[in-house]
N, C-alpha and C positions, 0 to 999 in steps of 0.2 A: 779583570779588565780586558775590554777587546784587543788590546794590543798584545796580549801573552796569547792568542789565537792564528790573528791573519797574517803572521808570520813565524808561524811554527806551521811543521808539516802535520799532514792526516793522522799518522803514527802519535807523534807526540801530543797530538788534541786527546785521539782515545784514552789515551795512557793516563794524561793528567784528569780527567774525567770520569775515569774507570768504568770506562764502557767497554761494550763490544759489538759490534758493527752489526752480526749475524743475529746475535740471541737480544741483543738488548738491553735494557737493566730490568729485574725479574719483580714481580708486584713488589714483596716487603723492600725492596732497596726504593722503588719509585715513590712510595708512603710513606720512608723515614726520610725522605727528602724534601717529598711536600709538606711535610711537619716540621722539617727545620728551617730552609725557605718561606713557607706559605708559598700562596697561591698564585698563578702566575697572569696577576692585575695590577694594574695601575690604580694606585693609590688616588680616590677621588674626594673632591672638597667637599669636610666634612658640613653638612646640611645644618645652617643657623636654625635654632630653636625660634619658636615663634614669640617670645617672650623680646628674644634679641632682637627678632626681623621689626616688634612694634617701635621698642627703645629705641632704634636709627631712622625710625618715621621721627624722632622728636630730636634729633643733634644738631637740626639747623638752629643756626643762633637767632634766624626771623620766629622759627619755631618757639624756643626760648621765650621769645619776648611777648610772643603772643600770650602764651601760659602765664607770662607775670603779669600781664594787663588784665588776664580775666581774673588772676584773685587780688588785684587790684578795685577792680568792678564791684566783687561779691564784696569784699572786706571791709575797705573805705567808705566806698562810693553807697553801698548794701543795699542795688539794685543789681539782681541776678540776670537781668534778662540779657544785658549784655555780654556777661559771663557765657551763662549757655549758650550763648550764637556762638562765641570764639571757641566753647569746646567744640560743639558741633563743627564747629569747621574743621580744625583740629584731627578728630576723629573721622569723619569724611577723607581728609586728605590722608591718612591711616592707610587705612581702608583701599584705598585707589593703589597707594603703594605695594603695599601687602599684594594686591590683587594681582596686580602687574606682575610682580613678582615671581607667583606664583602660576602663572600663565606661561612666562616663559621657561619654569623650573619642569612644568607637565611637559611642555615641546622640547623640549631636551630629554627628558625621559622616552619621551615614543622615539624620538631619534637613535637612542642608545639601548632601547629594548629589542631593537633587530636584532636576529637569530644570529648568536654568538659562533661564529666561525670552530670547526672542529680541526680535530688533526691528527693525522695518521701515523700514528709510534709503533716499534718492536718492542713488545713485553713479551718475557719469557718466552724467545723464541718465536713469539705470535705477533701477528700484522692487527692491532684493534683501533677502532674510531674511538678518540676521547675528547671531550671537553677540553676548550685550549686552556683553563685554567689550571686546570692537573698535570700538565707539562713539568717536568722538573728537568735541572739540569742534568746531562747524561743520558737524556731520552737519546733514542735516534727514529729522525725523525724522516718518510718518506714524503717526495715534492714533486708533486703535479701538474699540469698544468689548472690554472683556474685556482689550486690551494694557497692561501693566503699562508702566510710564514708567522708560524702561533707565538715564536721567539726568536732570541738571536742564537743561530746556527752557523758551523763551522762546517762548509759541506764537505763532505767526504767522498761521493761521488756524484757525476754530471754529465749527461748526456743530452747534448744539444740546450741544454738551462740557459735559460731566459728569466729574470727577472725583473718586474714595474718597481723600480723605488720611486716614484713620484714624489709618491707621499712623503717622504723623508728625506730624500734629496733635492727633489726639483728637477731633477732629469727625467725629460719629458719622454725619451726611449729606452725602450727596457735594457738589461744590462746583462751581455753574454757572462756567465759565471763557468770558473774555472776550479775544481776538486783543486789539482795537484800545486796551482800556485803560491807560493811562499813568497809572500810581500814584506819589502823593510818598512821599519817604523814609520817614517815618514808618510806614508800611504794614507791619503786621504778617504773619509767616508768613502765617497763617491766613488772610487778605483777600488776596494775590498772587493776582491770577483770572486773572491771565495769566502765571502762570508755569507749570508743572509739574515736581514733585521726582521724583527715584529713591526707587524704591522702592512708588510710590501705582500705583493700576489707572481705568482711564478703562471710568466705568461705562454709558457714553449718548454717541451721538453719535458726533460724528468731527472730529478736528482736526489739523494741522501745527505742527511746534516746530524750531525749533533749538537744540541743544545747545549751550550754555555754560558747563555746569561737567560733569567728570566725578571717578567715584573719590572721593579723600580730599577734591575740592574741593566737593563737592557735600554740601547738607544733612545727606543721612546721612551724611557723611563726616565734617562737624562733629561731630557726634554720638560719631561713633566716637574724635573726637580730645578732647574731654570724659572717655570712658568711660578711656583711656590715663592723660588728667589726676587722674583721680576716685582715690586712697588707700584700698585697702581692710584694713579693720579687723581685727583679731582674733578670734575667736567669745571671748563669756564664756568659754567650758568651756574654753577656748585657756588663756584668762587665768588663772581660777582652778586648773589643774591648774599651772600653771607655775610661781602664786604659790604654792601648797600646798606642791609640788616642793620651792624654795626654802626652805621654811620647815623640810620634815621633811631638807635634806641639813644645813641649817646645826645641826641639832635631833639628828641621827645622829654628826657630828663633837660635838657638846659632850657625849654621850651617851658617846660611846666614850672620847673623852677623862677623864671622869669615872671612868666603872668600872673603867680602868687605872690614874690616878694613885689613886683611894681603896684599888686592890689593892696599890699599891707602898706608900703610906703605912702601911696596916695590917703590911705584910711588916716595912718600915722600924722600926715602933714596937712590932710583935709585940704585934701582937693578934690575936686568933683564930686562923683555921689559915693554918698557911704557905703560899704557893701562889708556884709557879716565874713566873719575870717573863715567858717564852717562853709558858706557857699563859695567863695576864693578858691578855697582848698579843692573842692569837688566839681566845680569847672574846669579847678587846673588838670585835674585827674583826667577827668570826662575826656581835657581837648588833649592832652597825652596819648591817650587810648585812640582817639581820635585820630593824632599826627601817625600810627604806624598802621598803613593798608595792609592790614590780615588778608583785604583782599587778593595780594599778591599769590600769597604762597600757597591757595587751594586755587587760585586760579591758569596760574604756571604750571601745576603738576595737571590740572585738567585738560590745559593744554596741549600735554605732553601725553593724556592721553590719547587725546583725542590723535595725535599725530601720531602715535603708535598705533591706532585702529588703521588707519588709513596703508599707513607702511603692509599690515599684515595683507589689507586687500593690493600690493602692491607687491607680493611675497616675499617678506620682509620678519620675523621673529626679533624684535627690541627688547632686548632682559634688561634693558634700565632704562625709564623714561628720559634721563635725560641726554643719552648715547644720541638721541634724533636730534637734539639743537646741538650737538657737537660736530654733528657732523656736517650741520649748518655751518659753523663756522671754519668746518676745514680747510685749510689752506695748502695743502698736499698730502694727495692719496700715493701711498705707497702699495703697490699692486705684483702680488704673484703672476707669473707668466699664465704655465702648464694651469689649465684649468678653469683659469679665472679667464685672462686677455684670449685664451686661446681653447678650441672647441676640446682640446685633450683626444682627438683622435688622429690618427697620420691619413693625410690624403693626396692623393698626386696631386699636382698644382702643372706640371709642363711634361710633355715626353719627345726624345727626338726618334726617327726611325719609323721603320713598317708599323703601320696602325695594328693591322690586322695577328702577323705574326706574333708583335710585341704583347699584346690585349692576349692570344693563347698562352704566350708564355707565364703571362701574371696570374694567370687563373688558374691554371694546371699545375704550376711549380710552386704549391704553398699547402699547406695542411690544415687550414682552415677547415670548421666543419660548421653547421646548420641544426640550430636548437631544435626544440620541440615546438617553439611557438614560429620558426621561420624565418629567427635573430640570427647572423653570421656569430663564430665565437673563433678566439684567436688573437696571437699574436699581435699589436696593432700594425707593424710596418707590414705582414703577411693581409692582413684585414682590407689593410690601403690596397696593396695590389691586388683580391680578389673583387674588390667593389672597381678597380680602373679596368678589369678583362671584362667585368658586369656591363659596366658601361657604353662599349665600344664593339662585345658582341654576343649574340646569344647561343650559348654553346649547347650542344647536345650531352650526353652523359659517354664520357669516355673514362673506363673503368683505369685505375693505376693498375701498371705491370710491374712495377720494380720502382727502386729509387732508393737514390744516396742523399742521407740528412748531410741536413747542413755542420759544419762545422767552423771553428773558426779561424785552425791552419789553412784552409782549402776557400776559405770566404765564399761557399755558392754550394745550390742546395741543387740536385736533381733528379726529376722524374721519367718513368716510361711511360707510355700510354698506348691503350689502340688507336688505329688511327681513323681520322672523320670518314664516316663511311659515304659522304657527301663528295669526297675531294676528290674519288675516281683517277688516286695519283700510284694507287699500287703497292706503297709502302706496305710493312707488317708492325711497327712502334715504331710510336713518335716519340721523341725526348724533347725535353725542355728542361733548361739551365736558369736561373737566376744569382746575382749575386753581386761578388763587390766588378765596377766598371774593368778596372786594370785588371783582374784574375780574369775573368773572363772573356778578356781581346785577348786576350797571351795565350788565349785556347781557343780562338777563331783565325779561319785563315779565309772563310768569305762572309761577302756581306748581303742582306737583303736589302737590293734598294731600285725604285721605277718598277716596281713588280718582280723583279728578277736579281738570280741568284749572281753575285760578281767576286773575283778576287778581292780579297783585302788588303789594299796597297797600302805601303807608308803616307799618300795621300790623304786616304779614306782613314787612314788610322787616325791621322793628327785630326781629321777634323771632329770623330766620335770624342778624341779626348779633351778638344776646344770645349764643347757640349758641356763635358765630362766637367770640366774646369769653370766653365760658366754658371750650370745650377751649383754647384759649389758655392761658388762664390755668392750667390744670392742663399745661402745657408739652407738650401733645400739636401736632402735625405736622396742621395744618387743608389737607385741600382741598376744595374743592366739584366737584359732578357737575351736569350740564347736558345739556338733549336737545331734538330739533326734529325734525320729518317733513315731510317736501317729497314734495310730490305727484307733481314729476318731479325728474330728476336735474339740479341748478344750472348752470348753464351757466358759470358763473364761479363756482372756487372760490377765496374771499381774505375774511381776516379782517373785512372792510366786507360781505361780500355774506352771509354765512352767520351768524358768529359774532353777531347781535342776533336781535333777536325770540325768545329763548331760553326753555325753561320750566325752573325750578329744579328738579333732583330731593331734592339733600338735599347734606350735607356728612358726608364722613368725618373722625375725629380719630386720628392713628397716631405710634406713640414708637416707640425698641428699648428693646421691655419689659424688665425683671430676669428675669434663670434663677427659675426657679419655686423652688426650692429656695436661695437666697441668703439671703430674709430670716430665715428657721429657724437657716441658721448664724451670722446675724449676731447672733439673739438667743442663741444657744450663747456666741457669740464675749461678747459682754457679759456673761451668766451667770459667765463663767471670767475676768471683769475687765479682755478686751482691749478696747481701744477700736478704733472702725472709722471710719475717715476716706476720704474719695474725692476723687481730685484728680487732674483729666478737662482734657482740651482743648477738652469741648463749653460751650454756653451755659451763662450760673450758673441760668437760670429750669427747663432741663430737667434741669443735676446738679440740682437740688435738689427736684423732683417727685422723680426716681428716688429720692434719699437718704432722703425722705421716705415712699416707699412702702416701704423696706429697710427702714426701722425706725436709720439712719444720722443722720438728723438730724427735730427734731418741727418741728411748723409755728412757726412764728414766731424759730425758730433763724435764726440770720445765717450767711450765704456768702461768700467771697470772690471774686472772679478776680484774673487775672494785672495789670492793669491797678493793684487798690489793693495788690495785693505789690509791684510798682515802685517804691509811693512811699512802703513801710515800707524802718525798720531793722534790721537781723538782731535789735534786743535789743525792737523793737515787735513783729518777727515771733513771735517766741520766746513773748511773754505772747502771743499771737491763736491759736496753735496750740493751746495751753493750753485753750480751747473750742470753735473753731471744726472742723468736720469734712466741711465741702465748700469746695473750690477749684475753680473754675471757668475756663476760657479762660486755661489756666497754660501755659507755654512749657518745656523741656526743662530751662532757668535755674531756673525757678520750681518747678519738681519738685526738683530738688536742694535749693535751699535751704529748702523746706519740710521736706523730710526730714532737713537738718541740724539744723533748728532743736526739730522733735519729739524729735532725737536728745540734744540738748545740755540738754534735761528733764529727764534721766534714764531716759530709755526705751530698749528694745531694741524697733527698729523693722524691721518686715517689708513690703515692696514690692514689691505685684502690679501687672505689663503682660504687653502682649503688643505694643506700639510700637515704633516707632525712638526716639519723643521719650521713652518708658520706661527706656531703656535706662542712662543716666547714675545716675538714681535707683533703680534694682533696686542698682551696681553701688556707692550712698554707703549705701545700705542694711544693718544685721545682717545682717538675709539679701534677696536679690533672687530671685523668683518668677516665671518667664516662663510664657508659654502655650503650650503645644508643638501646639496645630490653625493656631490666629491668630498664634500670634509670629512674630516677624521673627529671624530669623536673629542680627544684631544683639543683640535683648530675647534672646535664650536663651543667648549668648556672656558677656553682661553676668550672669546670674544664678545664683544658688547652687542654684536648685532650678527644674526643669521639669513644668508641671504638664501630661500629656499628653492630661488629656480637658477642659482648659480650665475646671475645675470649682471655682467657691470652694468649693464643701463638701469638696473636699481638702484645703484647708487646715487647714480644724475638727478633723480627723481626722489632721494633720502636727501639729498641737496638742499631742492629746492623744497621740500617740508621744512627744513631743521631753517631756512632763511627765513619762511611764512611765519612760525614758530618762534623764534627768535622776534622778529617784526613783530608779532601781536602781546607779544612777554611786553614789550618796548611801550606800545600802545597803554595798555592796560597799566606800565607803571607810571607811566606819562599823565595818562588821564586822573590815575587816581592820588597821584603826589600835587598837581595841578589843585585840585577839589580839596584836598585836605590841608594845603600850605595856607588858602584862597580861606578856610575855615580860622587858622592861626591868627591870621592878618583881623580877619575881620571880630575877633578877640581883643588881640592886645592891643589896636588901631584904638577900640571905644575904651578900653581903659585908661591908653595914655591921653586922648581925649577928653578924660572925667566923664565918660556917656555909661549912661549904666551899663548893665552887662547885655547884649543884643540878645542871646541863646542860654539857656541854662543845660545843664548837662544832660538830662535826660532828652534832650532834643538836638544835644553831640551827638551822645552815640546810635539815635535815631537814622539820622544823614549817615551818619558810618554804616551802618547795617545796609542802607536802604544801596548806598551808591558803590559800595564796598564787594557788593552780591552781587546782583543779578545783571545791570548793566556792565558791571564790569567783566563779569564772566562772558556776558556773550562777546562781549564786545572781542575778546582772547579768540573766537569761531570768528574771526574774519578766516576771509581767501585770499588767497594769492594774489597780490597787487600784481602789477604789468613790469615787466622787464628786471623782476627779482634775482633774478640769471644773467642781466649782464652788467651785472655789479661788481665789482674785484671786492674778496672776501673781509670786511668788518677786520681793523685792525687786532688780535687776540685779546692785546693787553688792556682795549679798549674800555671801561667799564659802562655799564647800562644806561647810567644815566651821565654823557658825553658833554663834550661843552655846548653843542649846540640846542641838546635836549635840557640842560641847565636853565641857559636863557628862556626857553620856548615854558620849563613850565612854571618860571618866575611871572614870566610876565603873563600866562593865564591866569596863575592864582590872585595875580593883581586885578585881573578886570573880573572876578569871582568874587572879588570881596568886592569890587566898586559895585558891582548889582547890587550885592545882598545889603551892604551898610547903606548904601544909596536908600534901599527900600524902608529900612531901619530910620535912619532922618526924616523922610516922608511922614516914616506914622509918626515921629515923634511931635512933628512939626504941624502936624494937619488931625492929627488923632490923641492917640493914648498909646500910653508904653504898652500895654498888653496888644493892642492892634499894631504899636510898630514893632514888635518882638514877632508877633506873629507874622507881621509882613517877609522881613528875615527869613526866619524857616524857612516860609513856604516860596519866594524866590529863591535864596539858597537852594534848598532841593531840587526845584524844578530847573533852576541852571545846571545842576550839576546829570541829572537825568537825560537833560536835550540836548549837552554842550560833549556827549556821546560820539553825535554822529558827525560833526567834525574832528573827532581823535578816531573817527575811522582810519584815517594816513594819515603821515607824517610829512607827507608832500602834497597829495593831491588834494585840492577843495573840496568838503562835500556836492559839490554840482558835478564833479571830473568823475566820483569813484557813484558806484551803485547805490543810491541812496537810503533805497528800500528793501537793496538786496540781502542782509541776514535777518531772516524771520526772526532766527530766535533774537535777537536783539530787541525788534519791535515790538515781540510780545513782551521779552523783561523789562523795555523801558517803561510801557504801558501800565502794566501790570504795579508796577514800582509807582508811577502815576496817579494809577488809581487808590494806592496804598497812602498814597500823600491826601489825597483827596479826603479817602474816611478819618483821617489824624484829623483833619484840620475842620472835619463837621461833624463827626460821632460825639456827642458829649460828654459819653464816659470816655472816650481817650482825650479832647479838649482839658479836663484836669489831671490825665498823665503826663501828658506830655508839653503844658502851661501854654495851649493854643486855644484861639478864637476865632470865629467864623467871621470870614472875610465877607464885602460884601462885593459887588461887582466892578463900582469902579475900585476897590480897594485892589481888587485881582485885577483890573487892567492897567494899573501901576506899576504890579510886580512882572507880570507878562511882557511888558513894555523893557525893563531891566532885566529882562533873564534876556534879551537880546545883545546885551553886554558881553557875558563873557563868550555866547557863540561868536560873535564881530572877534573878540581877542582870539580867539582859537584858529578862525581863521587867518590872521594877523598874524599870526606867532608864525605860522608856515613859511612866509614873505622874508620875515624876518630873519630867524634861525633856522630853516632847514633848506628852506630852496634855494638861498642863497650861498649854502655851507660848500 
C-alpha cells in the first residue's frame, strides 16, 4: 500500500524492497519479479466477441417485438414479404450498430497505439532504456526532466524535481518534490512530495525513485479498479424507447384482441356483414403488425448516425450512438478545470515594475531550452516567463556565466550572465534573480523605478507587497524579478555572496488562463438552461478566480473543496450541489460522489476530463467526455464521447445536435403513431359500424412498409429548427410521447381515419365495395405520404419552416408516391394487393380528403403544442 511508503524514510523503502540505490536489482531478480507480478499495465476491458456485440443489437424489447411480428407475418398471416422487410430492418439497424461501434473501438486504438513511453532503470550496476512495461518493483528508477513516471516511485533522491500531476490530481502546477520528507498518514494525494505516480511527467530537474507499486497496484490502477466498480446507466432514449416499446406491444395485443373478438361477436349476433373468422384473424394480425412503427427503431439509430457523422466533422469520436441525444438532454455539465476550461499552460496575465529590467530578468533566469523544431520546452511557470521577456524584448545571445538552481529552502533561482554589449554601461556579469515575492525583497535594498536606480524604503516596500497581495488575491501565480551588476566576475558564487544587495525590478502575476472561447459557451450553455459546474483538483482560491472569470460562478458565490465534502452526508451533499458550482482540491471519491448526488436531483449529468482522477466520474456520469490531445488513455476508455480538439465549445454544439436529434426522434414517432392509431380507428370504427372490412391485410402491412420507411426516415434528416438553444432542457423524466404530444397525435389519427373512411363511404355509396376499398388505400396512403410535411415541427406551420428544404424527403415521399401509383394500376399487383383502378373523378374525391388529415396536422399544432 502507498501508505507503508510516503511516510517511511529512504532507508527503510530500500530495505523493504530489497533494493540497492547504486547497483540496482540484477536481471534474474528483475525476471522473477516480472513473473510474479506480471507486467506493469493496466488491466484493459476485455474486447466483446462479435457474436455478443450482434446479441445487444437485439435486447431492445422494441426489438423484441419486432422479431415476433415477423414470424407472426410468416406463420399465421404466411405472407413473407412483410417478414423480410422487418428482418431487413432489423439487420440494417445491426449492422449501423456494429459499425459504430466499431469505428469508435479503431479511434481508440490509434489513440492508445502511440509510442509507449520508456524508462530509465539500474540493472546490474547498468543505466538501460526499457520498456515501461518490464518495470518491476524494486527497479530504481532515474527521473528527468520531460520523462514520464513508468510507476509509482518512492524517490530517493531530488534535485530541483519538479513534477506535472495534472493528470491525476488536477493541480494545474507542477509539484516541488522532496527525497528526504517523511509524511504522516494523514497526507493527502496531492501533498506526497516524495512520492511519484504513473502516469505524471517530471517537468524540472532531476531525481531517483524506487518503484513500489506497479500496474493495477499503483494509483492509476486504483483508479481503473473504481471505473470496473462504477454501474453504468442506461441513456434516457434507452429508457424511453423501451418504455414506449412496452406500452405500444401490450397496446398491439389488446388491439388485436379487440378487433377479433368484436368480429366474432358481431358474426355470432349477426350484425352487419358477415366476415369469415380465417379473415378476422388475419386482419387482426395484419393491423397488430401494423399498430408497432418498426419504423422507429432503424430510424432513431439512423438518426443517431447521422448525428454522429456530423459530431466527427465537429471533432467529436461518439462510441455510442446514443451518448449524442444524451447529451441533448443534459441538464448539467460537470467540467474539469486544468485542461478542459483552461488552455493548461501558465501565462502572465499582469506585471508591476520596470518593463524592461523585469522582461531581462524572466528570460535569463529560467532553464528553458528550444527543440529542434523551434518549440520552447520546459517547466510551465519557467515557459510563462520566458515567452513574457519574449514578449516585451528582443534579446541578443548572452551566454550563462554561473548560476544557483533554484531550491525550495531559498524560493528563487539565479543566474550570471555577460553583459549587453549594447548598454555601454561597463559592467563585467549581470545577474538576475527570480523567485518567491517576500525572499526576494528581504534581499533587495533598491528599487528600479522612473528609470532610475532608488533606495527601498519601507514606503516603496508596502506598496510592491500591496501588488504582492493584490494578484494574490485574484489567484494569479506571483513571482518576483531581481538584478545586480558586478563590476567583475564574483569569485565565489553562493547564495550569501551574490543573492543580497539586490535591486527590485518588478513582479509578474501568471494563472492557466480559460480558452478564449469557453465563457461564450458557458453563457450559451445557461441561455439553453444547462448549468455549469467545475470540480478541479487545484486550489478553491484559483477554481474560483477562473469560475468567476467564465461566467461559472459571481463573486461572493461559495466554493467547496474536498476537505468540507469529507465531512458532509450524501443527503447534505445533495442540497449543496443544488447551488454550489465550484469544488475545489476534490479527489477521484469526491468526483464521483458529486456527480451522484447532482444525478440523484433529477438531472441528466454530463462529465468533462481529460485525467486519471476524471476517469471514475466521466464513467457514473449520463454521458462521460474525455479530451482526446490531454486525455489519458484511462479518461477516453472511461467516456461516451471524445472530444478531439479539447474544445468546450464542442460541446455547446454536441448540444444543440442531441436537442435537433432528440426533436426529430419526436417527429418521426409522432407522425408515425399518428398514421398508424388513424389505421386502428378506421378498423374497428367499420366493424363496430357493421361496414365491411375497408382494407384487408395485405394492404396493412402495404401502408406499414410504405409509410414506416422512407418518409419516415427522411423525415428523422430534418435540421435544426430556430431557437433550439433557448429552450431550458426537456424535463429528464419526461417521456417521448408527453401529454401534449398524446393529444396532438389523437387527434391526427382522428382526421386520418375521417379521410380515409370518408373515402371508404363514398365508394360504397356511389360505387362498389372493391372501388370503395380501393378508395381507402389509396387516400389512406397518400394522406399518410403528404401529411409529412406538416410533422416537419411541432410548432411551426408548414408555410413558417422550409418547405422544400430536405431533398431527401421529397425524393422518399415521391418515390413512395410513385410506389402507390403502380399498386393501384399494374394488374399483377391489383390482385396482390385487392386494388382497382381508379378513375379520375374517383381520384379527385380522394385527393379532396387526403386534405383532411394535413388541415388536422396543422390543427393539432394550435391545439396541443403552441399553446402548451
Amino acid at each position: 500500500m502507498t501508505t507503508e511508503f510516503y511516510n517511511k524514510t529512504i532507508e527503510q523503502s530500500l530495505l523493504e524492497l530489497k533494493s540497492e540505490v547504486n547497483n540496482g536489482l540484477t536481471t534474474a531478480e528483475a525476471a522473477q519479479r516480472l513473473e510474479q507480478n506480471g507486467p506493469n499495465r493496466l488491466k484493459s476491458a476485455k474486447r466483446k466477441s462479435m457474436f455478443l456485440r450482434i446479441l445487444e443489437q437485439f435486447k431492445d424489447f422494441l426489438v423484441i417485438m419486432l422479431v415476433i411480428a415477423a414470424i407472426i407475418s410468416a406463420v399465421v398471416v404466411r405472407d413473407p414479404k412483410d417478414a423480410l422487410i422487418i428482418v431487413a430492418i432489423l439487420v440494417v439497424n445491426m449492422i449501423i450498430g456494429i459499425t459504430q461501434e466499431n469505428k469508435a473501438d479503431n479511434a481508440l486504438k490509434e489513440l492508445k497505439n502511440m509510442a509507449s513511453p520508456k524508462a530509465k532503470v539500474r540493472r546490474d550496476g547498468q543505466t538501460e532504456k526499457i520498456d515501461s512495461d518490464r518495470v518491476v518493483t524494486g527497479d530504481i528508477v532515474i527521473l528527468e526532466a520531460g520523462d514520464y513516471i513508468p510507476a509509482d516511485v518512492r524517490i530517493i533522491e531530488s534535485i530541483n524535481l519538479k513534477i506535472d500531476e495534472a493528470s491525476l490530481t488536477g493541480e494545474s502546477v507542477p509539484v516541488d518534490k522532496n527525497a528526504h520528507a517523511v509524511l504522516d498518514s494523514e497526507t493527502g494525494l496531492g501533498d506526497r512530495v516524495n512520492l511519484a505516480s504513473m502516469g505524471t511527467v517530471v517537468t524540472y530537474g532531476r531525481g531517483v525513485g524506487v518503484v513500489f507499486a506497479t500496474g493495477m497496484d499503483t494509483e492509476m490502477g486504483k483508479i481503473a479498479t473504481i471505473l470496473s466498480e462504477t454501474d453504468e446507466a442506461s441513456t434516457p432514449l434507452q429508457e424511453k424507447l423501451n418504455d414506449m416499446a412496452k406500452t405500444l406491444g401490450i397496446a398491439c395485443i389488446i388491439i388485436c384482441s379487440l378487433v377479433f373478438v368484436v368480429g366474432f361477436l358481431y358474426n355470432f349476433l349477426k350484425i352487419g356483414e358477415h366476415r369469415e373468422i380465417i379473415e378476422m384473424f388475419m386482419v387482426s394480425v395484419a393491423l397488430a403488425v401494423a399498430a408497432v412503427p418498426e419504423g422507429i427503431a432503424i430510424v432513431a439509430t439512423v438518426i443517431l448516425a447521422i448525428g454522429v457523422r456530423k459530431m466527427v466533422k465537429s471533432n467529436a469520436i461518439v462510441k455510442k450512438l446514443r451518448a449524442v441525444e444524451t447529451l441533448g438532454s443534459t441538464t448539467v455539465i460537470c467540467s474539469d478545470k486544468t485542461g478542459t476550461l483552461t488552455q493548461n499552460k501558465m501565462t502572465v496575465t499582469e506585471f508591476f515594475g520596470d518593463e524592461r529590467l523585469l522582461a531581462e530578468s524572466m528570460f535569463f533566469c529560467n532553464d528553458v531550452q528550444t527543440g529542434a523544431d523551434g518549440t520552447l520546452l520546459g517547466d510551465p511557470t519557467q515557459l510563462a516567463q520566458k515567452k513574457f521577456g519574449l514578449k516585451y524584448r528582443n534579446f541578443t545571445d548572452r551566454p550563462r556565466l554561473g548560476e544557483i538552481p533554484f531550491d525550495s529552502k531559498r524560493k528563487m533561482m539565479t543566474t550570471l550572465h555577460a553583459p549587453d554589449a549594447e548598454s555601454g554601461t561597463g559592467e563585467k556579469c549581470c545577474q538576475y534573480t527570480t523567485g518567491a515575492p517576500d525572499e526576494i525583497l528581504n534581499r533587495c535594498d533598491t528599487i528600479l523605478t522612473d528609470g532610475s536606480i532608488q533606495p527601498l524604503t519601507q514606503e516603496l516596500r508596502d506598496r510592491v507587497l500591496a501588488e504582492n497581495t493584490r494578484m494574490a488575491e485574484k489567484a494569479l501565480r506571483v513571482l518576483c524579478g531581481a538584478f545586480r551588476k558586478h563590476d567583475s566576475f564574483p569569485g565565489e558564487i553562493s547564495p550569501e555572496t551574490i543573492e543580497t544587495k539586490m535591486t527590485f525590478a518588478g513582479l509578474v502575476g501568471m494563472i492557466d488562463p480559460p480558452r478564449d472561447e469557453v465563457r461564450g459557451a458557458v453563457e450559451h450553455c445557461h441561455s439553453a438552461g444547462i448549468t455549469v459546474k467545475m470540480i478541479t483538483g487545484d486550489h478553491k482560491i484559483t477554481a474560483s478566480a477562473i469560475a468567476q472569470t467564465l461566467g461559472i460562478m459571481k463573486a461572493g458565490d461559495a466554493a467547496l473543496d474536498g476537505n468540507d465534502l469529507n465531512n458532509m452526508s450524501d443527503e447534505e451533499l445533495r442540497e449543496k450541489v443544488k447551488t454550489i458550482n465550484v469544488f475545489a482540491r476534490v479527489s477521484p471519491e469526491n468526483k464521483v460522489r458529486i456527480v451522484t448526488a447532482v444525478k440523484e436531483n433529477g438531472n441528466i449529468v454530463a462529465m468533462t476530463g481529460d485525467g486519471v482522477n476524471d476517469a471514475p466520474s466521466l464513467k457514473k456520469a449520463d454521458i462521460g467526455i474525455a479530451m482526446g490531445i490531454t486525455g489519458t488513455d484511462v479518461s477516453k476508455e472511461a467516456a461516451d464521447m471524445i472530444l478531439t480538439d479539447d474544445n468546450f465549445v464542442s460541446i455547446v454544439h454536441a448540444v444543440e445536435q442531441g436537442r435537433t436529434i432528440y426533436g426529430n426522434i419526436r417527429k418521426v414517432t409522432g407522425y408515425l403513431l399518428a398514421c398508424n392509431i388513424g389505421e386502428i380507428l378506421i378498423i374497428l370504427l367499420a366493424i363496430i359500424f357493421g361496414l365491411p372490412v375497408p382494407l384487408v391485410a395485405t394492404q396493412l402491412l402495404f401502408v406499414n412498409l410504405l409509410t414506416d420507411a422512407f418518409p419516415a426516415f427522411a423525415l428523422g434528416m430534418e435540421g435544426q429548427e430556430p431557437g433550439v438553444m433557448k429552450k431550458r432542457p426537456r424535463d429528464p423524466k419526461e417521456p417521448i410521447i408527453n401529454k401534449g404530444m398524446k393529444g396532438s397525435v389523437v387527434f391526427r389519427s382522428i382526421f386520418v381515419c375521417i379521410g380515409a373512411l370518408g373515402a371508404f363511404l363514398l365508394g360504397l355509396n356511389l360505387f362498389n365495395y372493391e372501388i370503395a376499398m380501393s378508395m381507402c388505400f389509396f387516400t389512406l396512403v397518400a394522406s399518410e405520404l403528404f401529411v409529412v410535411y406538416p410533422s416537419k415541427s411541432e410548432t411551426f406551420t408548414g408555410f413558417k419552416r422550409s418547405f422544400m428544404g430536405n431533398k431527401f424527403l421529397n425524393i422518399s415521399m415521391w418515390l413512395s408516391f410513385a410506389a402507390l401509383v403502380i399498386v393501384m394500376y399494374v394488374p399483377i399487383l391489383n390482385d396482390m394487393f385487392s386494388t382497382a383502378p381508379l378513375s379520375f373523378s374517383q381520384l379527385g374525391m380522394c385527393i379532396a380528403l387526403v386534405m383532411v388529415p394535413i388541415l388536422g396536422s396543422e390543427l393539432s399544432k394550435k391545439l396541443f403544442v403552441i399553446s402548451k
